[in-house]
C-alpha positions, 0 to 999 in steps of 0.5 A: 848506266849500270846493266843486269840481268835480273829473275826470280827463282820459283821459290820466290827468291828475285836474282840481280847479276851484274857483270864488272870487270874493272875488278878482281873481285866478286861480290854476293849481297843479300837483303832480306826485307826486315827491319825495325820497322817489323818488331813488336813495340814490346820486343825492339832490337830484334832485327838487329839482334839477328843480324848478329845470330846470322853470324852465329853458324849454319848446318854445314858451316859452323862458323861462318867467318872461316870459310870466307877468310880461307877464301881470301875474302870478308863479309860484313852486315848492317840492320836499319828500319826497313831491311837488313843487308848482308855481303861478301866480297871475296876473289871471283874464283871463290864466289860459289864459298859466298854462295854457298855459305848464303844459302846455308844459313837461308836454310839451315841456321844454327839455333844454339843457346850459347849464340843466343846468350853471347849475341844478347850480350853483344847487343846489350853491350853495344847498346850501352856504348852507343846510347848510354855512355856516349855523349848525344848518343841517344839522341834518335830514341828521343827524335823518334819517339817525339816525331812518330806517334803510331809508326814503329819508326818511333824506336830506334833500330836499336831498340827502346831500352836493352831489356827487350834484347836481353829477355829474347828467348829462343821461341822468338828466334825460331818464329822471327827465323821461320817468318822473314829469313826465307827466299821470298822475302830476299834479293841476291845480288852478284857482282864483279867480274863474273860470267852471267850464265855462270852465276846464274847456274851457281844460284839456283844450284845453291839456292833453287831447293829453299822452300818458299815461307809463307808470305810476308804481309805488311800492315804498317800503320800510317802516320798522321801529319804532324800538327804542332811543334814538339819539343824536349830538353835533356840536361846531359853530361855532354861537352857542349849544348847541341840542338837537332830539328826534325821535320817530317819528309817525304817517302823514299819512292816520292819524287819530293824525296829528291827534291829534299835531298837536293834541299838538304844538300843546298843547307849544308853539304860543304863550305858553300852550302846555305847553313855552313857559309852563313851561320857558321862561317860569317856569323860564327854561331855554330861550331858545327852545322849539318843536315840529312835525310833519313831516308826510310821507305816510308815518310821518314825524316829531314834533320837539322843539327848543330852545336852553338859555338863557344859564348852563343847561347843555343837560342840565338843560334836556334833563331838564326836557323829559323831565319835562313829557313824563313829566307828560303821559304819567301825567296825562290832559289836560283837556276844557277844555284840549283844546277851547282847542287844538281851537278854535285849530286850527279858527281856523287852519284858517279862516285857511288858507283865506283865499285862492286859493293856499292852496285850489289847494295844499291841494286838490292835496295832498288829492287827492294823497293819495288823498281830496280832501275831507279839506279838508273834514273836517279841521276835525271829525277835530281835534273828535272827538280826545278826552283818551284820544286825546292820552295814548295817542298821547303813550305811543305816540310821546313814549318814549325808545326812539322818540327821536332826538336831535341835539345842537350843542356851541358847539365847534370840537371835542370837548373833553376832560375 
């Protein structure tokens, strides 16, 4: 049970303390409810191209690593489709630096040409490396523009090509600035070993004077149900032929979200995992097998991978999946089986909760969701699952008409038969 004490500033920033003195060190985490997700289809890769342009010096501090690192402490941040999430984690007797520096780009972010120009660089560069030049590197720009038709999932966090990064002006930062970077848009989180009425005084000395933005209203387009199987092959220069399936799942604040977590872990979390034991241990068909949710706010998606291995065509090994898959549809799971599963995700929620950083991030991202003692309850939602709750969601989603393939040809180009 992690404990909190949780209110909201009048500006409408939402506060999380937790108090953990098991560690030297304190923790300030703040989300800001934007992400991909938010971006214009012409104008991609903005989320995390600001997440970069925050590192890039406020009114009071021009540079933001100094201070942090002067304080004996470090910071780091991550962009996906639905927030962006900034910590620090710093000695507890210098948490009013993290404080301060927070809410000084809350407010009074540089706006500087020669930031903007060295991160577009950044990005595109990163984009290069990541997508371009490394091998299946751009395989979720296919997946999402083959399973998303109307949802802004269907580009990357990253963004559809580089030239929409690298053409951002600075309008786009002010305006993008101006309307999510603002407190009531925002969860701080402190943890460690810290004094509840001490941080909370701290917070609304540094945060308490940010005006309020104006309201961010979110108007997403929802994404029909998926009505048959779509496919793409890229011939690539890749070492081996690769095969990733996507099926469209469950949001994450369902109850079915965990029912296909539990699922996923069931196909191919560890040696005896469905997948794992059977197509890659006894037949050897797969040199590598593995399976995950994306787990997105809204419906998000359930992905298979693999890559044959050395002389099995990627057909065989494609069917082979369908088999297993069909295996599980027609035959319910077992008590036995299941509470395995059930108790090794218990187990991994334990161990997520075994330091300050990880309590800051998953407290924030509860409360960004809409109810944060979900960090509470999840370990009893993955008990309630039952055999009928894991067949009924796999004949929901595991169909081929819910199915999104992209498969890499060890090819320069398409070979003619």
């Amino acid at each position: 049970m992690i404990e909190y004490s949780r209110f909201q500033l009048p500006n409408g920033l939402v506060v999380l303390i937790h108090e953990d003195d098991s560690t030297p060190m304190a923790v300030v985490n703040v989300l800001y409810q934007v992400g991909a997700r938010d971006e214009s289809p012409d104008k991609t890769g903005f989320a995390h191209l600001f997440e970069h342009l925050m590192f890039g010096g406020s009114k009071h501090a021009p540079d933001f690593d100094d201070p942090i690192q002067l304080a004996g402490g470090e910071n780091n941040a991550f962009t996906n489709n639905d927030i962006t999430n900034f910590y620090n984690i710093l000695p507890a007797e210098n948490l009013e630096t993290a404080l301060w520096l927070e809410s000084d780009r809350m407010q009074y972010l540089n706006f500087d040409k020669k930031v903007l120009e060295v991160q577009k660089k950044v990005v595109v560069e990163e984009f290069k490396e990541s997508c371009l030049n490394e091998p299946y590197g751009d395989v979720w720009h296919h997946l999402s523009e083959l399973a998303y038709k109307v949802h802004p999932y269907r580009w990357p966090t990253i963004g559809k090509v580089p030239e929409h990064v690298a053409g951002v002006g600075m309008p786009d930062v002010e305006d993008f600035y101006r309307r999510f970077y603002k407190p009531n848009n925002a969860v701080l989180v402190v943890t460690g070993n810290i004094v509840t009425d001490e941080v909370r005084a701290l917070v609304e000395k540094w945060f308490g004077d940010i005006p309020m933005g104006d309201p961010v209203v979110k108007d997403l387009p929802v994404e029909p149900a998926q009505e048959r199987f779509e496919k793409r092959i890229n011939y690539a220069n890749v070492p081996v032929d690769a095969l990733y399936m996507a099926f469209h799942a469950p949001s994450r604040m369902e109850f079915d979200f965990y029912v296909a977590d539990l699922l996923s872990d069931m196909l191919c979390n560890g040696a005896s995992s469905r997948l794992y034991s059977e197509l890659l241990k006894k037949r050897q068909l797969f040199s590598q097998i593995d399976c995950y949710l994306s787990g997105s706010v809204d419906p998000g998606l359930f992905v298979i991978e693999g890559k044959p291995s050395a002389g099995v065509a990627l057909e065989e090994a494609e069917a082979a999946i369908w088999q297993e898959l069909g295996y599980l549809l027609e035959h319910p799971v077992s008590e036995e089986e299941l509470q395995k599963w059930k108790n090794k995700m218990e187990s991994t929620l334990v161990f997520s909760e075994g330091n300050a950083l990880n309590k800051a991030m998953n407290l924030a991202f509860f409360e960004a969701l809409g109810d944060v003692e979900l960090i509470n309850r999840e370990a009893e939602l993955y008990q309630q699952i039952t055999p009928a709750d894991i067949q009924r969601v796999a004949k929901q989603i595991l169909t081929v008409e819910n199915c999104s393939e992209v498969i890499y040809k060890a090819a320069a180009e398409p070979v003619s038969v």
